[in-house]
N, C-alpha and C positions, 0 to 999 in steps of 0.2 A: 505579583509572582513573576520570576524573571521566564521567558519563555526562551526553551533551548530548542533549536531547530535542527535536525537531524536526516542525514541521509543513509539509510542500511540497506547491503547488499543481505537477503537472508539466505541467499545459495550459503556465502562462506562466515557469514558472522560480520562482516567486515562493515565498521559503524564510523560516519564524520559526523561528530558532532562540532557545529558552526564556533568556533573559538568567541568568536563576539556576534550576538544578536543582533541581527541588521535592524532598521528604525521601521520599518517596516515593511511586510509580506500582502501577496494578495492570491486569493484562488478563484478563479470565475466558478460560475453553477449554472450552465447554460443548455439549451434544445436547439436543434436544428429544424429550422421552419424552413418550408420549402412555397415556396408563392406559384400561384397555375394562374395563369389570366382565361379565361373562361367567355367565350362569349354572350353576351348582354349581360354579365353577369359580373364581369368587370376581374378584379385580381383574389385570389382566394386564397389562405394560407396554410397550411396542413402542419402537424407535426414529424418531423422525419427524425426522430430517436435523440438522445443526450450528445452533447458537443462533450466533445474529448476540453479538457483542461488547460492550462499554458500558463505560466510564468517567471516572471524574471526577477532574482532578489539581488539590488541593484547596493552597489556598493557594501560590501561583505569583507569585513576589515582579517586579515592572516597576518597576525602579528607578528614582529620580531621581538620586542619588549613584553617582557611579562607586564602587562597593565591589570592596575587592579580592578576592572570593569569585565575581566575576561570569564568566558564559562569553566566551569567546575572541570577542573583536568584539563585546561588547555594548552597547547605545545607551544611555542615562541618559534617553531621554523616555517613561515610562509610559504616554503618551497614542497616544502613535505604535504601540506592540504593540496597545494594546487599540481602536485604531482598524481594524488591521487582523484583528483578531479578529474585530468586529462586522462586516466589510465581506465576509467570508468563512460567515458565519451569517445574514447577509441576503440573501448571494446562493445558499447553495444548494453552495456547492461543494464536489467532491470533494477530500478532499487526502489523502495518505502521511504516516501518523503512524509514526517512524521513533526506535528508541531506539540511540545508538552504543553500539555490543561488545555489542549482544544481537540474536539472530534477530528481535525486534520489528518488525513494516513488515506495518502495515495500512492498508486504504481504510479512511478515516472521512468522516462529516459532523459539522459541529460543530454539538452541539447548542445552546449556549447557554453563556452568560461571567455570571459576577454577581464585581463586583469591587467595593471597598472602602477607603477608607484607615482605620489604625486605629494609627498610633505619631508622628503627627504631622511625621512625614518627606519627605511628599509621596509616600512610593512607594505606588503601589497594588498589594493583595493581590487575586488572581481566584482563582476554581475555574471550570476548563473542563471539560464535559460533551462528551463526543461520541462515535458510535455507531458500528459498523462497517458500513459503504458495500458492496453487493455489485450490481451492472449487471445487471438481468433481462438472459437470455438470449433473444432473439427468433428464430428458426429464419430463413433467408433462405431460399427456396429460386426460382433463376431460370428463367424458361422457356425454355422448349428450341424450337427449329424449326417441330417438330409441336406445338407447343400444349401440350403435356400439361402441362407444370410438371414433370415428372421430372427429379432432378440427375442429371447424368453426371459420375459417379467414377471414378478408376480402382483396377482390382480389388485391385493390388498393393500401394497405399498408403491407400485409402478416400480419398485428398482429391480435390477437385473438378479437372478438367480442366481449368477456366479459369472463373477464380474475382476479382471486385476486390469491395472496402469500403472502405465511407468511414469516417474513423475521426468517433467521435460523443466527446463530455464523461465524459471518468469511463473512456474505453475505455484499456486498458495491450496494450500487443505479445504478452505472455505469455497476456492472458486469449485474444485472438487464435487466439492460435495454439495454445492448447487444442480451442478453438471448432471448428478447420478441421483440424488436424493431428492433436487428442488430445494431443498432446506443447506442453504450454508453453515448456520449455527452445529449442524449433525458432526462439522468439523474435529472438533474434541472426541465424539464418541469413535470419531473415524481414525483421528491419533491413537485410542486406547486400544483399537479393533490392530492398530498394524505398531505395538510399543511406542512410541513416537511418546518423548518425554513433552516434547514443546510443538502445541500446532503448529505455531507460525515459522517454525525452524523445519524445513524438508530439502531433501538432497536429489538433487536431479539424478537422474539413472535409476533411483529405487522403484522396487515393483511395490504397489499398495494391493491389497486384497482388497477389492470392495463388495461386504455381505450384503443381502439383503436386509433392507432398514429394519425388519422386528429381531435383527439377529445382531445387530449393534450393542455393543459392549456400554455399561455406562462411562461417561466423561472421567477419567482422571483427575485430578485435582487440578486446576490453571494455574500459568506460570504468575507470578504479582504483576509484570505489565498486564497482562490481560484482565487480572482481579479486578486494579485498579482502573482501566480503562469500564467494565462493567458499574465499578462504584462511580464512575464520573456521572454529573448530571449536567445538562446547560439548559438555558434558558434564555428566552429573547427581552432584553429591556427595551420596550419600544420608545420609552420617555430618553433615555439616554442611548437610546439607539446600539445598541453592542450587543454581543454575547455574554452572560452571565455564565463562569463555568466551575462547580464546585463538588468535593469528593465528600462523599457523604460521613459524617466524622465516625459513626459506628465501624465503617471498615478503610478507613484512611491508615487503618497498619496491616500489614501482613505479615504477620512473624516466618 
């Protein structure tokens, strides 16, 4: 299955998908240890939280020729990808780096584009850098009647009584609703609680209502990426060593 590699901004919709698949991708999965040398006791090494992400997909062809190896809808002007490359590393923005038929879908920034021509062709060769994106968490806490600043939760669910935020650049439904619920998945019911046709689509500036969690609406129906990413299953081959990753054939359609 050919794997189409994608980078989308969900502030505005705004989707590149990679014209030709590079040979290949890599994503680290790493913790930061932190070493204490300890007397008599020699060096000791503790866990200090998840290592943020990093990498580079090196030689990244932007065609000028419609070649028949190219991805589904791809453009022929070189200039137009790598415009919007630079337009996206200038300003700063977050986007979902997204590989199809694999769990991959991370926040990034993009760090930086160095591209090339090098066969006389016109197309240009890039290697994109870009790092994995994670939203400091700022505490909100609003004041109450009496002044104190105390939140009022309730006991049964810990979420606040009566709770809105405004969605900020870079903010997803799921981190959301980590944030206020503990449970990301509450995502969906949190779309439904404030109209929201598509989780993963939210607009900075908007105010969300957020109820308390037994007063949550149920889920909507999910958009088919999300269906389909729930019917994906993987699996580890350890004889062939790879990831095995396959959509379960009962709901491989979404009408």
């Amino acid at each position: 299955m050919l794997r189409l590699i994608t980078f989308l901004d969900e502030v505005t919709g705004t989707e590149l998908v990679l014209p030709v698949t590079p040979a290949s991708y890599q994503w680290p999965h790493e913790a930061i240890l932190e070493t204490v040398r300890v007397d008599q006791l020699g060096d000791l090494n503790f866990f200090g939280g998840k290592k943020m992400g990093s990498a580079t997909l090196t030689d990244c062809i932007l065609p000028a020729q419609a070649y028949p190896f190219l991805s589904p809808g791809a453009g022929t002007n070189p200039w137009a990808y790598l415009e919007q490359l630079e337009r996206w590393i200038d300003q700063g923005t977050v986007l979902r780096w997204l590989v199809s038929g694999t769990p991959v879908n991370a926040s990034v920034l993009l760090e930086g584009v160095v591209y090339r021509e090098q066969d006389g062709t016109n197309d240009l060769y890039a290697d994109i850098t870009y790092r994995q994106y994670q939203r400091p968490e700022t505490p909100v806490i609003p004041a109450q009647a009496d002044g104190t600043g105390a939140t009022v939760r309730e006991s049964a669910t810990g979420a606040a009584a009566q709770r809105s935020y405004t969605v900020q650049s870079g903010d997803t439904l799921w981190a959301i609703s980590k944030a206020y619920y503990g449970d990301g998945s509450l995502c969906w019911r949190l779309a439904a609680a404030n109209d929201i046709p598509n989780a993963n689509l939210i607009q900075p500036g908007r105010t969300l209502t957020i109820p308390p969690m037994d007063a949550l609406p149920a889920a909507a129906e999910k958009p088919p990426s999300a269906r389909t990413a729930a019917a994906t299953t993987t699996t580890w081959d350890a004889d062939a060593k790879r990831w095995a990753v396959q959509l379960k054939k009962e709901e491989a359609y979404f009408g």
